[in-house]
Backbone as CSV, one residue per row, in Angstrom:
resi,resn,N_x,N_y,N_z,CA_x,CA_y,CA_z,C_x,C_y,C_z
1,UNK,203.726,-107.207,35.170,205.063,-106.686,35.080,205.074,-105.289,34.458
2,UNK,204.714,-105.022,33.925,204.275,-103.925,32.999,203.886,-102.892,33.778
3,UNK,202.266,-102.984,34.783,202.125,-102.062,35.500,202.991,-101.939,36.295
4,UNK,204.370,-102.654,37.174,205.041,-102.418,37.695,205.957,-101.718,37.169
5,UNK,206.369,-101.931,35.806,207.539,-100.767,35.273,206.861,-99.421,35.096
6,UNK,205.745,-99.261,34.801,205.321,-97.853,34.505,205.235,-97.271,36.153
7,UNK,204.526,-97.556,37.241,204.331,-96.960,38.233,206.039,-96.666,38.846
8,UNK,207.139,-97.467,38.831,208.301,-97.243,39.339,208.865,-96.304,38.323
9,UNK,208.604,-96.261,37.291,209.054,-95.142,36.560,208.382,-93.539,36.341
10,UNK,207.392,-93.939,36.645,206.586,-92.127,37.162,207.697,-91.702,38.236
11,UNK,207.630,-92.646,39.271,208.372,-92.087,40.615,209.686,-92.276,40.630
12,UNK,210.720,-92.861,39.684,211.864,-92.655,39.992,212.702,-91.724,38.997
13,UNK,211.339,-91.282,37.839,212.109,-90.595,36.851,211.240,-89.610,36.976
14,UNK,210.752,-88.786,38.057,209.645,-87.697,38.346,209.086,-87.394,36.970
15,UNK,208.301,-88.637,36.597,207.459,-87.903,35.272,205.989,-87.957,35.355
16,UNK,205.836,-87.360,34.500,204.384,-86.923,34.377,203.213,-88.036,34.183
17,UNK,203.995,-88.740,33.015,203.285,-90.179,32.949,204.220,-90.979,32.281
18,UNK,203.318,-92.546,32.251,204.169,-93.140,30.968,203.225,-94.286,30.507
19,UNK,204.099,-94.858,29.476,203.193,-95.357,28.322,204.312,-96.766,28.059
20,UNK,203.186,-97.749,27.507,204.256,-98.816,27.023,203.520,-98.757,25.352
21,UNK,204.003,-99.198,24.672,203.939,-100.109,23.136,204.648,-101.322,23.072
22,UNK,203.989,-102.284,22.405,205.022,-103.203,21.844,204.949,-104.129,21.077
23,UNK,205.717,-104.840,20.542,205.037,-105.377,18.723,204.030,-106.737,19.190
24,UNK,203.464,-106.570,18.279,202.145,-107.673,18.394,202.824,-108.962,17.611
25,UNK,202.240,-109.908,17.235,202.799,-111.339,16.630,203.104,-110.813,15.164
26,UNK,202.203,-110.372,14.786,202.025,-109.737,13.744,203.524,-108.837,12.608
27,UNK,204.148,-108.260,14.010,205.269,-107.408,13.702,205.127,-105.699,13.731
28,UNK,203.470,-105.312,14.200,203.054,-104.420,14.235,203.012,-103.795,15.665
29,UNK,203.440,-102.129,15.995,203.301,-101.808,16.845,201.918,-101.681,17.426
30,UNK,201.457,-101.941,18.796,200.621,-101.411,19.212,200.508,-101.036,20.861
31,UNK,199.504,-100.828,21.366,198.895,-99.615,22.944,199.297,-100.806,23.759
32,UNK,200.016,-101.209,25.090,199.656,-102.188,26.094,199.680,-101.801,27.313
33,UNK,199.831,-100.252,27.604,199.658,-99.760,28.771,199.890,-98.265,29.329
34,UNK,199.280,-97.926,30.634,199.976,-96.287,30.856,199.465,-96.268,31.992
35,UNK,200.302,-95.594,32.289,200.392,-94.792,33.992,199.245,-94.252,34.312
36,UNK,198.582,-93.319,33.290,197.225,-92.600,33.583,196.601,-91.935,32.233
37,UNK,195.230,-92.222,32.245,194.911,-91.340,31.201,195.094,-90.334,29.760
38,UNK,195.949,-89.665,30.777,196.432,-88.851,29.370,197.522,-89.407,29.111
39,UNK,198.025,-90.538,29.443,199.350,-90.833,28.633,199.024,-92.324,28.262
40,UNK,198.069,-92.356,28.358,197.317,-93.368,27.142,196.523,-92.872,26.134
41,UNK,196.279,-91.748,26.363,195.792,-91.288,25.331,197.075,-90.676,23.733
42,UNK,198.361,-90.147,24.788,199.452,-89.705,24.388,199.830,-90.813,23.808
43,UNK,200.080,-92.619,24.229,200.320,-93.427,23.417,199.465,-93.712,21.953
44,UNK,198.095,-93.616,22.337,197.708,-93.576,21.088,197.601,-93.206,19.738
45,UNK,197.533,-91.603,20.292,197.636,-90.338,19.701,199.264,-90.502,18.660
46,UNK,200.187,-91.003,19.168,201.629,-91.443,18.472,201.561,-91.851,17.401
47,UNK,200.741,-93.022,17.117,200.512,-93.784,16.354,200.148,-93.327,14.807
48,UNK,199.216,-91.909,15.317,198.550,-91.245,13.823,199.197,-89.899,14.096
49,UNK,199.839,-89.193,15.183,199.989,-88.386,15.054,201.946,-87.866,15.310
50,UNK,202.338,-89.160,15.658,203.490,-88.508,15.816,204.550,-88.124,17.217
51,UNK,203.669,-88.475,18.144,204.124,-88.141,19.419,203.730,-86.674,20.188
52,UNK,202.890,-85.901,19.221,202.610,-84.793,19.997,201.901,-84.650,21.298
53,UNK,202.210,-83.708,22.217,201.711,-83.813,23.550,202.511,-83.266,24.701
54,UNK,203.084,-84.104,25.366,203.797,-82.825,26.419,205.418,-82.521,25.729
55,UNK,205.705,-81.953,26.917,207.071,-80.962,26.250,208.193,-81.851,26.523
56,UNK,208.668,-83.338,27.489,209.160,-83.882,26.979,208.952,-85.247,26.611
57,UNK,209.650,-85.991,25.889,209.206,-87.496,25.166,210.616,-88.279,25.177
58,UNK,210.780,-89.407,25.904,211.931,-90.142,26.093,211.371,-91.422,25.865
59,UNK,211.857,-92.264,25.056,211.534,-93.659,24.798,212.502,-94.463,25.067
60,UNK,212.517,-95.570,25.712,213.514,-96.916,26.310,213.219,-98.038,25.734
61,UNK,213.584,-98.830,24.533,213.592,-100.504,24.744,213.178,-100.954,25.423
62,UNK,212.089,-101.775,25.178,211.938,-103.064,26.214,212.522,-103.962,26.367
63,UNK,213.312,-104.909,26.366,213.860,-106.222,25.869,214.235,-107.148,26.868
64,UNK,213.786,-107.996,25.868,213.674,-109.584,26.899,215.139,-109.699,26.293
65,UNK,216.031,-110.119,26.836,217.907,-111.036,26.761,217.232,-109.755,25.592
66,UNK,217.999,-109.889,24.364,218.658,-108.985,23.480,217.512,-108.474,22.430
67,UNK,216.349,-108.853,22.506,215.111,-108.734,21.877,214.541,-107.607,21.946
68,UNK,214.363,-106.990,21.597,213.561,-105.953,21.603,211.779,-106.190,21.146
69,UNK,210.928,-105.996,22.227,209.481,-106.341,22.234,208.818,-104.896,22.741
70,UNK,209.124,-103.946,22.794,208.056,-103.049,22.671,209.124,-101.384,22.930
71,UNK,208.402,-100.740,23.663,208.881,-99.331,23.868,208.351,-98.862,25.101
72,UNK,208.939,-98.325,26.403,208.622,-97.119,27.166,208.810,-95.976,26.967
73,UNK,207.891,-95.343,26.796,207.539,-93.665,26.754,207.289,-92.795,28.054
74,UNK,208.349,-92.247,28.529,208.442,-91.496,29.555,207.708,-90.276,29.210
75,UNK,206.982,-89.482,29.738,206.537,-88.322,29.479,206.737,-87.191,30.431
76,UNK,206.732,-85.900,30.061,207.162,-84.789,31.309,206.699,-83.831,30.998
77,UNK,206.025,-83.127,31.827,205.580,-81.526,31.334,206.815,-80.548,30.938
78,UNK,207.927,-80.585,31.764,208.981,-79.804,31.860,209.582,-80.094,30.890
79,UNK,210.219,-78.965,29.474,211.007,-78.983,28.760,212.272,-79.499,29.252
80,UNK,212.896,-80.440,28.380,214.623,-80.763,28.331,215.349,-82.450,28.813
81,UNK,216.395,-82.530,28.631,217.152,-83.655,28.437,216.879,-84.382,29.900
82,UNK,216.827,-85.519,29.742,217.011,-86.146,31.402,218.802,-86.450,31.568
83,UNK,219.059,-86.202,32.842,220.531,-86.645,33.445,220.805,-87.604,33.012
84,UNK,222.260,-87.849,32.968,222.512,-89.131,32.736,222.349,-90.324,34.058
85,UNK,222.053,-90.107,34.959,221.599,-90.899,36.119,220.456,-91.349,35.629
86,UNK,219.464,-90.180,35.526,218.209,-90.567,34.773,217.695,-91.423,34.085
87,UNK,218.435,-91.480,32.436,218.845,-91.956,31.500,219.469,-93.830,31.822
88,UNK,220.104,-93.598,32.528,220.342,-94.999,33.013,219.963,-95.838,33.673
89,UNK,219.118,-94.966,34.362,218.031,-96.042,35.957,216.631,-95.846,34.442
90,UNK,216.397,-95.146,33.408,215.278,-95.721,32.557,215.891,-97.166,31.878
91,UNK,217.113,-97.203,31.380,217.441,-98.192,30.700,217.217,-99.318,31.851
92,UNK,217.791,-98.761,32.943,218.034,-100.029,33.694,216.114,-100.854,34.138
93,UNK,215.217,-99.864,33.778,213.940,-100.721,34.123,213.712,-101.382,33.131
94,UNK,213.838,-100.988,31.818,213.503,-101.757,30.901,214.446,-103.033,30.095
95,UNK,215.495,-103.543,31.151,215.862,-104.099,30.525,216.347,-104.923,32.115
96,UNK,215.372,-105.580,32.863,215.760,-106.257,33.878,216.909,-107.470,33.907
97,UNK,217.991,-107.083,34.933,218.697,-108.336,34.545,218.302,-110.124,34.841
């Protein structure tokens, strides 16, 4: 399921890459996936560094019914805000009805 939200979200939110996180049993964030390479590396890199890396960074909820279990990280070379179309077809992957 996972690789399916990241690959539909490269292509419907023209991004560069993307990345999942999401809490372990534990209560701790951690890495569970990415589109490609450098945006697994970009997930990692978050962790100690903060999110640095491309020019833009959009994160979505995951959530099962009202839960929140991890994070999508949209990534984009291109500086600036996504549309609100945008913005809403991301919510709308990560939060299947």
């Amino acid at each position: 399921m996972l690789r399916r939200i990241c690959g539909a979200t490269v292509t419907a939110l023209s991004a560069s890459g993307v990345g999942v996180s999401v809490l372990t049993g534990d209560g701790d964030w951690g890495f569970a996936i990415a589109s490609d390479p450098a945006s697994q590396v970009l997930e990692e890199l978050q962790f100690t560094l903060g999110g640095e890396g491309r020019r833009s960074v959009f994160a979505f909820p995951l959530l099962v019914g009202n839960t929140k279990v991890g994070v999508l990280d949209v990534f984009r070379e291109r500086p600036g805000a996504m549309s609100d179309e945008d913005l809403a077809l991301g919510a709308s992957l990560t939060h299947p009805a």
